[in-house]
C-alpha beads as a LAMMPS data file, in Angstrom:
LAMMPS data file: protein, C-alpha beads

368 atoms
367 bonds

1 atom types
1 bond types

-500.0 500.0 xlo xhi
-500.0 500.0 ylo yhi
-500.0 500.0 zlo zhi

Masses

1 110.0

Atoms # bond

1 1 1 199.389 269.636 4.367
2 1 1 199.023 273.196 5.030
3 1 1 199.882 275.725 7.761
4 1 1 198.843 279.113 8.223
5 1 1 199.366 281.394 10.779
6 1 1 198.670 285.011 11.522
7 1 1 199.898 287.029 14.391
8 1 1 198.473 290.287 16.054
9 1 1 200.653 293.327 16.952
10 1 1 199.230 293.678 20.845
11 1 1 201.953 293.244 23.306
12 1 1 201.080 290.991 26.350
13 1 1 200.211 293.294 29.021
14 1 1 202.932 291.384 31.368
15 1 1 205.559 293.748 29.649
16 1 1 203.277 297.196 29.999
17 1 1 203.368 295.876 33.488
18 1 1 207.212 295.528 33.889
19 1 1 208.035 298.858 32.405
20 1 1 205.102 300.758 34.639
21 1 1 206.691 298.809 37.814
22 1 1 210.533 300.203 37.058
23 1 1 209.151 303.777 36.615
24 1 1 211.243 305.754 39.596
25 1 1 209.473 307.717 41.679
26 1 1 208.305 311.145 40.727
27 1 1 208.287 314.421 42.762
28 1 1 205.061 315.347 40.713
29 1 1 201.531 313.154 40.606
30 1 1 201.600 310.204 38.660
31 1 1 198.126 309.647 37.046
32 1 1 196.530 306.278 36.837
33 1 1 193.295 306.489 35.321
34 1 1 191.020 303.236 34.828
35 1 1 187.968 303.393 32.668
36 1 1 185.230 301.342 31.768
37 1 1 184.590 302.585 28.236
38 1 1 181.557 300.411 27.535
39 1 1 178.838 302.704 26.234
40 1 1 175.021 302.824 28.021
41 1 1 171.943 302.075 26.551
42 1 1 171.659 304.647 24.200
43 1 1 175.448 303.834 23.024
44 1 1 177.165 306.976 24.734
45 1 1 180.048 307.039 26.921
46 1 1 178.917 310.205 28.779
47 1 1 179.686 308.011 32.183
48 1 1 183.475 308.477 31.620
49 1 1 183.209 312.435 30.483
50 1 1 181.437 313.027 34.013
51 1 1 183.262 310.362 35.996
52 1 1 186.599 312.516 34.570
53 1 1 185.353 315.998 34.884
54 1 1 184.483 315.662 38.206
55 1 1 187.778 313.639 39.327
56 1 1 190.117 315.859 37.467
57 1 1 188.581 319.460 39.104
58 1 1 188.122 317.137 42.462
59 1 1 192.169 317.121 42.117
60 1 1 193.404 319.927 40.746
61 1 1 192.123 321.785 43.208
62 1 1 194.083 319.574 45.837
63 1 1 197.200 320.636 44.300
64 1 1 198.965 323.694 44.161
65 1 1 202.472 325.104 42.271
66 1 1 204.568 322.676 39.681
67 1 1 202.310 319.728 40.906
68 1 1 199.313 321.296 39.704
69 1 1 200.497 322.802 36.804
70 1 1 202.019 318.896 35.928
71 1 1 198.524 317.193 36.749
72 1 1 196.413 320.177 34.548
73 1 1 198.439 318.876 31.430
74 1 1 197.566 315.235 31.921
75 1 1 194.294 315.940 32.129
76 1 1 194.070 318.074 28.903
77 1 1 196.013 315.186 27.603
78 1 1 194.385 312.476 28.858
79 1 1 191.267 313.978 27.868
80 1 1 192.569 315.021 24.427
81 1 1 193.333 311.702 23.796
82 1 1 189.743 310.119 24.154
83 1 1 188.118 311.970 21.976
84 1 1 190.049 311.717 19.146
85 1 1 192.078 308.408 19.662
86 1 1 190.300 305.747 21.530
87 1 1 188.343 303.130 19.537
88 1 1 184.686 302.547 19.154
89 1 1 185.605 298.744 20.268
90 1 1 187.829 299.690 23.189
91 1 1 185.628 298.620 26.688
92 1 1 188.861 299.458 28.740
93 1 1 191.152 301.584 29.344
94 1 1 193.676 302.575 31.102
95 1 1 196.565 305.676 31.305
96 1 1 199.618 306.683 33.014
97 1 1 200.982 309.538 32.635
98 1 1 203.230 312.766 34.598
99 1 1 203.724 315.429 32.244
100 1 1 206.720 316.672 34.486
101 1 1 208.512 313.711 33.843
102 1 1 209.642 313.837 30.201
103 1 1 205.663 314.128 29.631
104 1 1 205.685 310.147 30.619
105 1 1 202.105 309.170 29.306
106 1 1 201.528 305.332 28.509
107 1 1 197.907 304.370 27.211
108 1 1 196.399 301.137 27.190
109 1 1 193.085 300.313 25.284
110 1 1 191.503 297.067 26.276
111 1 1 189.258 294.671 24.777
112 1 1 188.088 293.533 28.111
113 1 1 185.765 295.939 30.414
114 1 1 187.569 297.370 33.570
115 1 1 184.959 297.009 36.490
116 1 1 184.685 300.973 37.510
117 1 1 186.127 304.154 36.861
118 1 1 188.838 305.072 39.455
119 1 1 192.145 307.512 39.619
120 1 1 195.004 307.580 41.706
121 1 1 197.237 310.341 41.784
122 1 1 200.621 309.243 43.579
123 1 1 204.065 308.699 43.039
124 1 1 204.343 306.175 40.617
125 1 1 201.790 304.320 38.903
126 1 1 199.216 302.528 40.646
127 1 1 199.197 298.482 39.171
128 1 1 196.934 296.319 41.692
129 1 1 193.900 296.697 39.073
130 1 1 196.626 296.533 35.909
131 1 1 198.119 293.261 37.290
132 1 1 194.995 291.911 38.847
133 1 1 193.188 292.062 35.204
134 1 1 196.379 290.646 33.692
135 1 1 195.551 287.695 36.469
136 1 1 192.033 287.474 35.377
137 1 1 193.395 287.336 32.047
138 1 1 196.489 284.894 31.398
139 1 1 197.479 284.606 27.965
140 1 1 196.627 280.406 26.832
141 1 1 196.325 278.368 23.863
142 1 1 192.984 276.679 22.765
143 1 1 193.545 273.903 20.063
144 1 1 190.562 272.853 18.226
145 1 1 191.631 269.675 16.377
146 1 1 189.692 266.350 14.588
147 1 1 191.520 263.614 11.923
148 1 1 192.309 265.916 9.257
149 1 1 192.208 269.466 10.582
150 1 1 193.117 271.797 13.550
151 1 1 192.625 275.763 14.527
152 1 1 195.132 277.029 17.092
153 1 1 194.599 280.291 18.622
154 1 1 196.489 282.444 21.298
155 1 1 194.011 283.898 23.600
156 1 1 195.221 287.123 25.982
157 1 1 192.712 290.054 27.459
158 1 1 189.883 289.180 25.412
159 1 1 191.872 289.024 22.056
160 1 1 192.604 286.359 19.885
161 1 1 196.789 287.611 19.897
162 1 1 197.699 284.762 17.228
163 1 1 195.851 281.943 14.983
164 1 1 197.279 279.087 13.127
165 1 1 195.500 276.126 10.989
166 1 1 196.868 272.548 9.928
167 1 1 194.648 271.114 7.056
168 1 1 195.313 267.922 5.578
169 1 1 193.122 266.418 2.999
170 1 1 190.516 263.622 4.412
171 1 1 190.807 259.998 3.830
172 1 1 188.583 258.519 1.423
173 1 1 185.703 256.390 2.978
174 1 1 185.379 254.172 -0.407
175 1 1 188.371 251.392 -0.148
176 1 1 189.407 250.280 -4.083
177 1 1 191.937 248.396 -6.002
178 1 1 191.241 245.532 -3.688
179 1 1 192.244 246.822 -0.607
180 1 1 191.675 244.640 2.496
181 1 1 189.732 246.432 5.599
182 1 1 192.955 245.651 7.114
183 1 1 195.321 246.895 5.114
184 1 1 193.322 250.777 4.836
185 1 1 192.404 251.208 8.289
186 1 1 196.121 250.834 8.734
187 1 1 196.489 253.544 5.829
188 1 1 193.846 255.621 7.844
189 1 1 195.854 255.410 11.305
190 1 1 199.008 256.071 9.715
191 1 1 197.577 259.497 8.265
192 1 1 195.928 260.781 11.055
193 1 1 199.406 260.083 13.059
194 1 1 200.786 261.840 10.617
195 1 1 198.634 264.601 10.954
196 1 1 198.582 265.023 14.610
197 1 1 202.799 265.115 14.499
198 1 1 202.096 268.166 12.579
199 1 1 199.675 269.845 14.620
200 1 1 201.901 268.535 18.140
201 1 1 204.798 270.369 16.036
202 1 1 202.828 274.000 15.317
203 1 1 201.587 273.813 19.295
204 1 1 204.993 273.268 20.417
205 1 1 206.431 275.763 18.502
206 1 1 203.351 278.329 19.629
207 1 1 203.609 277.550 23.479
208 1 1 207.368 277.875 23.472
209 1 1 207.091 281.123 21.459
210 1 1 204.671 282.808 23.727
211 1 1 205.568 281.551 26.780
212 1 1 202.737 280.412 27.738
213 1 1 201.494 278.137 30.801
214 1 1 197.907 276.524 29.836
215 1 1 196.513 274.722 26.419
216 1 1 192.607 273.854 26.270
217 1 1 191.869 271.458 23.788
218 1 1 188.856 270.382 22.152
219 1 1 188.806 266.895 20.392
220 1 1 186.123 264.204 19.520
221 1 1 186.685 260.698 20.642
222 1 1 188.597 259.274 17.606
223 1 1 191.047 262.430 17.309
224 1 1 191.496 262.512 21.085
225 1 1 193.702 259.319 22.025
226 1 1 195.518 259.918 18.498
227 1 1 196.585 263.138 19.878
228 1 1 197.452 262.604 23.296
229 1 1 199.869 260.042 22.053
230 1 1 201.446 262.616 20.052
231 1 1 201.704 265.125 23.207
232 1 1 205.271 265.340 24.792
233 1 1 205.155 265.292 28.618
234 1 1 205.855 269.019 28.631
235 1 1 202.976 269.619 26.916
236 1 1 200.567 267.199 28.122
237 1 1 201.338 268.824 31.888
238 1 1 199.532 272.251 30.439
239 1 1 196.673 270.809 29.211
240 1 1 193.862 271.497 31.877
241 1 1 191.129 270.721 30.081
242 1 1 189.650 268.178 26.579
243 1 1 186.199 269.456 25.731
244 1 1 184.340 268.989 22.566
245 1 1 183.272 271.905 20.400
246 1 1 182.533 271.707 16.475
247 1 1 186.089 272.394 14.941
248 1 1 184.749 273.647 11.751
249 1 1 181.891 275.282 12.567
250 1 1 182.020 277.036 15.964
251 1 1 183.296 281.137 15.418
252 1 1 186.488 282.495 16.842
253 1 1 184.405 284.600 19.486
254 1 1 181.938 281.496 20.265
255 1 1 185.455 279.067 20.698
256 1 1 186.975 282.251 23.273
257 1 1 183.546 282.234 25.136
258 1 1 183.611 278.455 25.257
259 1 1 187.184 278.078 26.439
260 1 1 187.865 280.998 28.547
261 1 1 184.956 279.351 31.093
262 1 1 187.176 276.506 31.063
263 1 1 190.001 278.577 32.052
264 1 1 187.907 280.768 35.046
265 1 1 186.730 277.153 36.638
266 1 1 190.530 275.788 36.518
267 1 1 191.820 279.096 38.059
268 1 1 189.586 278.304 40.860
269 1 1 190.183 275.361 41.487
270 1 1 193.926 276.095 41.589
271 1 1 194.051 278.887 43.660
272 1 1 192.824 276.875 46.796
273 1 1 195.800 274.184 45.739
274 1 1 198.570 277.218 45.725
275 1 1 196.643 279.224 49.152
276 1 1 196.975 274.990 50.685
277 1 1 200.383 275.048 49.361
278 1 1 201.195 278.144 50.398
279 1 1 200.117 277.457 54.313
280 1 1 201.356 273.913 54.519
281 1 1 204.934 275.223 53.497
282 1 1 204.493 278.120 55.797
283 1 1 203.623 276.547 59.341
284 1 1 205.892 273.929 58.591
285 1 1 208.539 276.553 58.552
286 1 1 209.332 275.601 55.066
287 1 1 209.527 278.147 51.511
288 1 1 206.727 280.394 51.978
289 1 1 205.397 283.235 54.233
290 1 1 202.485 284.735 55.442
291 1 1 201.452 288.088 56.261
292 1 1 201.735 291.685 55.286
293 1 1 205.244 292.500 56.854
294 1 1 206.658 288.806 56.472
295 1 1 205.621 288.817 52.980
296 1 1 206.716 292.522 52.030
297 1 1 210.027 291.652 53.758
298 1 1 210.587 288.653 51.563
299 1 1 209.702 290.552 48.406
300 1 1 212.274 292.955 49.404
301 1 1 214.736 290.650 49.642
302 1 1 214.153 289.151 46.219
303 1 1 212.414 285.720 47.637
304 1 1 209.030 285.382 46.680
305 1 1 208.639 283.089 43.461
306 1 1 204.572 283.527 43.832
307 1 1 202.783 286.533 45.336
308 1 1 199.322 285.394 46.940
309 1 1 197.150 288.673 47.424
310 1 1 193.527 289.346 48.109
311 1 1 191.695 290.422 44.834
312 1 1 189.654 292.788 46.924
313 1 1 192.385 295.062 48.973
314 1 1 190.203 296.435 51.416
315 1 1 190.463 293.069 52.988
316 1 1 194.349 293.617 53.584
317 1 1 194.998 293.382 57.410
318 1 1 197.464 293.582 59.918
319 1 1 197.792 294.289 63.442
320 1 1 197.320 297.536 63.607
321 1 1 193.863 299.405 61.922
322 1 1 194.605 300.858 58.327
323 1 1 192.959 303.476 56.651
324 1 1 191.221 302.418 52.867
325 1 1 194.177 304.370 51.368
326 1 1 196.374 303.163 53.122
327 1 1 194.869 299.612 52.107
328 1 1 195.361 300.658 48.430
329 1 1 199.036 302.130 48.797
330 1 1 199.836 298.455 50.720
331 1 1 198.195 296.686 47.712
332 1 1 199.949 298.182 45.402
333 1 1 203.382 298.011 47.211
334 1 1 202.911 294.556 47.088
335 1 1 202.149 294.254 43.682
336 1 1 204.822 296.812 42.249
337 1 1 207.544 294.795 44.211
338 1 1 206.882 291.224 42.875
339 1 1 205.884 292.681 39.272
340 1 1 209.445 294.047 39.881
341 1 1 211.169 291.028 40.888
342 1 1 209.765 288.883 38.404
343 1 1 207.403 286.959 40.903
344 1 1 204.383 285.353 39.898
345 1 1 201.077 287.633 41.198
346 1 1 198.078 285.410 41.954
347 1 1 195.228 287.122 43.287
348 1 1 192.702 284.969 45.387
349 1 1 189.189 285.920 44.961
350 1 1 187.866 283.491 47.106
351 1 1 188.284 286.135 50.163
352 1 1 187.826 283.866 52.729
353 1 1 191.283 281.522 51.864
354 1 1 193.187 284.291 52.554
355 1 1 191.303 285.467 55.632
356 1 1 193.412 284.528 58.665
357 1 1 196.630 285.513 57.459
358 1 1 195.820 289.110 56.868
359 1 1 195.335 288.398 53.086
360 1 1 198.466 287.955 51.636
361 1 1 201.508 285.373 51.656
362 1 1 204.132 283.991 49.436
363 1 1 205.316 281.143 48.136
364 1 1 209.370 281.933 48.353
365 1 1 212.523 281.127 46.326
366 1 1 214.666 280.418 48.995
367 1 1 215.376 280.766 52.511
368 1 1 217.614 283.277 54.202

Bonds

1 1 1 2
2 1 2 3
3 1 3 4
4 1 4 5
5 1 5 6
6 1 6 7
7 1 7 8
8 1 8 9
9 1 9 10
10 1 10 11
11 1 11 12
12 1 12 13
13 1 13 14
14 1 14 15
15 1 15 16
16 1 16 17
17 1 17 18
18 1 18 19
19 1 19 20
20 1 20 21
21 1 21 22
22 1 22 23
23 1 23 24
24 1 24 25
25 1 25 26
26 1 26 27
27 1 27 28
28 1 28 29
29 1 29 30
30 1 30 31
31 1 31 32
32 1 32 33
33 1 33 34
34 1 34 35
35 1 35 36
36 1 36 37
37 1 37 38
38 1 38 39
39 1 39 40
40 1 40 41
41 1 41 42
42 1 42 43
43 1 43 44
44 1 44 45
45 1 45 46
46 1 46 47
47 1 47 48
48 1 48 49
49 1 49 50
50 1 50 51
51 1 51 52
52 1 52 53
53 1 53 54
54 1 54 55
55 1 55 56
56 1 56 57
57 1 57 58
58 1 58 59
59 1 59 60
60 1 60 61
61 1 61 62
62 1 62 63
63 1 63 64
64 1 64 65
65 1 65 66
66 1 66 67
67 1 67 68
68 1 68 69
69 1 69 70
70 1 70 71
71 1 71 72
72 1 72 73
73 1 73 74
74 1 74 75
75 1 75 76
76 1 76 77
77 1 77 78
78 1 78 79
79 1 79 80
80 1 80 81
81 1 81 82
82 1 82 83
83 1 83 84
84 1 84 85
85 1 85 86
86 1 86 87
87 1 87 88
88 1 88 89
89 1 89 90
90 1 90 91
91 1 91 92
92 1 92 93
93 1 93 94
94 1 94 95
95 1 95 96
96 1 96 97
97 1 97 98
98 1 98 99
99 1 99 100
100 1 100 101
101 1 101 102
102 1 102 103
103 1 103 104
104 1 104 105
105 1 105 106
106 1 106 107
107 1 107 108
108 1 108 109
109 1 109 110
110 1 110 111
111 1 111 112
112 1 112 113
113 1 113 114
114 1 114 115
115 1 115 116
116 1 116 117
117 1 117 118
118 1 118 119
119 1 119 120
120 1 120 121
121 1 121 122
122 1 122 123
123 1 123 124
124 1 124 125
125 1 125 126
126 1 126 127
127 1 127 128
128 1 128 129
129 1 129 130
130 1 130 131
131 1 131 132
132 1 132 133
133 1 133 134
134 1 134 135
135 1 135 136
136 1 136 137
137 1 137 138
138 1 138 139
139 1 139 140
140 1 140 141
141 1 141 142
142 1 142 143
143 1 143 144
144 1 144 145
145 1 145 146
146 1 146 147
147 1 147 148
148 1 148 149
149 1 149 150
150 1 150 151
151 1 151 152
152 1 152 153
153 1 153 154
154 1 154 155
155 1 155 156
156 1 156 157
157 1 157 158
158 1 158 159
159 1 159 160
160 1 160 161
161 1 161 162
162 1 162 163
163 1 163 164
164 1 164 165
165 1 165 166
166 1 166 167
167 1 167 168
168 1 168 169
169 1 169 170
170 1 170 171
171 1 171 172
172 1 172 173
173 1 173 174
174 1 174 175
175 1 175 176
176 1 176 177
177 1 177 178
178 1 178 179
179 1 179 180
180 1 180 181
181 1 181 182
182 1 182 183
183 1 183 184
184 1 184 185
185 1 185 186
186 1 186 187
187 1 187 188
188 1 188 189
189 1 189 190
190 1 190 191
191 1 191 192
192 1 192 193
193 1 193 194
194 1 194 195
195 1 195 196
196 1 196 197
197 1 197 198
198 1 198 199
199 1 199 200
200 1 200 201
201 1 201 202
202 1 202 203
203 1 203 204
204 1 204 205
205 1 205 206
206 1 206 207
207 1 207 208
208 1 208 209
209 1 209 210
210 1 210 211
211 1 211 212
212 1 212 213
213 1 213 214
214 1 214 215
215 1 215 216
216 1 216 217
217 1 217 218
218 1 218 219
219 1 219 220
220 1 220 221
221 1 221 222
222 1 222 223
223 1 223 224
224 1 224 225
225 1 225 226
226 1 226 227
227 1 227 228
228 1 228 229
229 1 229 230
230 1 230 231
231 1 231 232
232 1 232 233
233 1 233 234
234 1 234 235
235 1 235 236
236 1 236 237
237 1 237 238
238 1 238 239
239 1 239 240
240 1 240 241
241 1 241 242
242 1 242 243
243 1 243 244
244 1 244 245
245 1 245 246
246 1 246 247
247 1 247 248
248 1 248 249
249 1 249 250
250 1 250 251
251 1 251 252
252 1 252 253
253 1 253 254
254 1 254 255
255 1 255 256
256 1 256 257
257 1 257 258
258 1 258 259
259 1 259 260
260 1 260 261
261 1 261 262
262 1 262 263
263 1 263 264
264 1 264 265
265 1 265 266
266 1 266 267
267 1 267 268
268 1 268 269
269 1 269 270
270 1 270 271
271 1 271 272
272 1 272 273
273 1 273 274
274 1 274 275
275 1 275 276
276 1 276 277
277 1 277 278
278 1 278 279
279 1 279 280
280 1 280 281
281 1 281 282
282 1 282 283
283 1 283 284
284 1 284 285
285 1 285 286
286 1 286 287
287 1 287 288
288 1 288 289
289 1 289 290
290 1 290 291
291 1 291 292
292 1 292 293
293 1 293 294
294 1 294 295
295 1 295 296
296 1 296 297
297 1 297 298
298 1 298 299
299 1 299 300
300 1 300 301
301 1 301 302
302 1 302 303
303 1 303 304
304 1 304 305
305 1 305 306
306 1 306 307
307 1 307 308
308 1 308 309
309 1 309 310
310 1 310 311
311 1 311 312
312 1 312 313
313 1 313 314
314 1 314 315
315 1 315 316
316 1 316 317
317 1 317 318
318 1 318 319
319 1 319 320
320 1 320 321
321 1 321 322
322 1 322 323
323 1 323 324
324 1 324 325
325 1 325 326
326 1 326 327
327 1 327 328
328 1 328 329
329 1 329 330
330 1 330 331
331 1 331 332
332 1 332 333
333 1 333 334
334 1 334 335
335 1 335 336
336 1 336 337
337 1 337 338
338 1 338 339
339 1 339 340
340 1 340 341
341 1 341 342
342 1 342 343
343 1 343 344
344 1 344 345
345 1 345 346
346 1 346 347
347 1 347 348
348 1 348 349
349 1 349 350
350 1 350 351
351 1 351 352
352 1 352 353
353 1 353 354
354 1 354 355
355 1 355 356
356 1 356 357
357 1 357 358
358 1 358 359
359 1 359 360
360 1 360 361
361 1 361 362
362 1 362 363
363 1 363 364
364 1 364 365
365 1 365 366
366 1 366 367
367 1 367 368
């Protein structure tokens, strides 16, 4: 048997996201710049030079004093540090930085596209689109696996983060010295148990190592039931898919492709379960709340376990008429606080599940 596995330097974006949410807030602007760095038609990325000249004079001239003289650096920075150190691969990207705090500048270059070009210049950095990619995005394991081989891979923001391969060498199809059909298909189940204990072993050890919450697996009809006897219960619970792709021949891009659909479809389907959840728990007076100022008051008080937001924050209501910035400052209160206390952010993009509670709730902790 042999097992190889490689592992990629990127750090899961959940802990960019923890140490942008503890940043204190500053009495200069804090930049957060998103960027869709794809290039055109003709291969340029001219719509990010414009989009950022025009933002960054737009701005400047807002501000006057320390504050301006604080967001003039970060732009020469920020701008500094396209040209010379942002990939040709990058298709996202995304900076925070406030040059009067200890020149605070934290730059994130992503393999996945970020939907439009937009800064916000504010207190402390702005996370809704951070967190909501990082939601689009969850970090999973796809096992490609038959009788005698497997290919493991760690998928996270459009990057394969990890790989590993089990390879054991293939029964023989020719029975000889006298063997009974009996006696080698017995030979032949034995080794493929044996094989899938190893592969059950490297998955284990992956999952528990990365943390992570969801394992697609692709199987053919003999391998499959071998396999899923091998499974512990802990694992088998995380599994939300078996599908069937070539494990040899199928690329690591093409098996990504393949099993991130899987992923989008099961996201859907889950976020009407936790938005039912969510409801049922909440009008039964149970753990869970609903509402902007029930649910900001819970995440103040440390309750909320899962954060259930809007993906589109213009669609944030409450009693009272707010403003689109205001809508964006609420959305990103609500974020900043759960990213803070650890809570799980799930953001609904099925708008209207959300609709009648003002689009957001929680599912809580406890009860006070």
């Amino acid at each position: 048997m042999a097992t190889k596995t490689t592992t990629a330097l990127e750090t899961p974006l959940r802990h960019y996201l923890d140490r942008l949410a503890a940043f204190e807030p500053a009495d200069a602007p804090v930049l957060s710049l998103y960027l869709d760095m794809r290039p055109d038609h003709t291969g340029s990325r001219h719509h990010a030079s414009a989009f950022l000249k025009k933002t960054f004079t737009e701005h400047s001239r807002a501000l006057t004093g320390d504050a301006r003289k604080s967001f003039d650096r970060d732009a020469e920075r920020i701008e500094r540090y396209i040209s010379t150190d942002v990939s040709k691969s990058t298709n996202g990207l995304a900076v925070f930085a406030c040059a009067a705090k200890d020149d605070f500048f934290e730059a994130l270059q992503l393999d996945v596209p970020i939907d439009q070009h937009s800064l916000f210049v504010t207190e402390v950095p702005h996370l809704y689109p951070l967190a909501r990619l990082n939601d689009q995005h969850q970090r999973y394991a796809a096992l490609l696996v038959d009788t005698n081989s497997a290919r493991l891979f760690v998928f996270g923001l459009g990057l394969i983060e990890q790989r590993a391969t089990v390879t054991n060498a293939k029964i023989r199809r020719t029975m000889t010295g006298g063997w009974s059909q009996a006696r080698y298909q017995r030979h032949a189940d034995n080794f493929h148990k044996h094989h899938m204990k190893e592969v059950v072993e490297v998955l284990e050890r992956v999952v528990a190592d990365e943390h992570l919450n969801h394992i697609v697996v692709s199987c053919d009809e003999v391998a499959k039931p071998i396999l899923m006897e091998q499974l512990p219960k802990h694992l088998s619970e995380k599994v939300i898919d078996v599908i069937h792709l070539d494990v040899k021949a199928m690329s690591e891009h093409q098996v990504l492709a393949e099993t991130m659909d899987v992923l989008r479809q099961e996201d859907a389907r889950t976020d009407a379960e936790h938005v039912e959840r969510m409801l049922g728990a909440w009008r039964a007076g149970g753990l869970a709340v609903a509402g902007i100022q029930s649910t900001l008051q819970a995440l103040t008080m440390g309750q909320v376990e899962e954060l259930l937001i809007t993906a589109k924050p213009d669609l944030l209501k409450q009693p009272n008429q707010l403003s689109d910035d205001e809508r964006l400052k609420l959305a990103d209160e609500l974020v900043a606080k759960a990213q803070q206390n650890s809570a799980r952010i799930r953001f609904i993009e099925d708008e209207k599940l959300l609709a009648d509670i003002g689009g957001v709730g929680a599912l809580l902790r406890f009860k006070i």
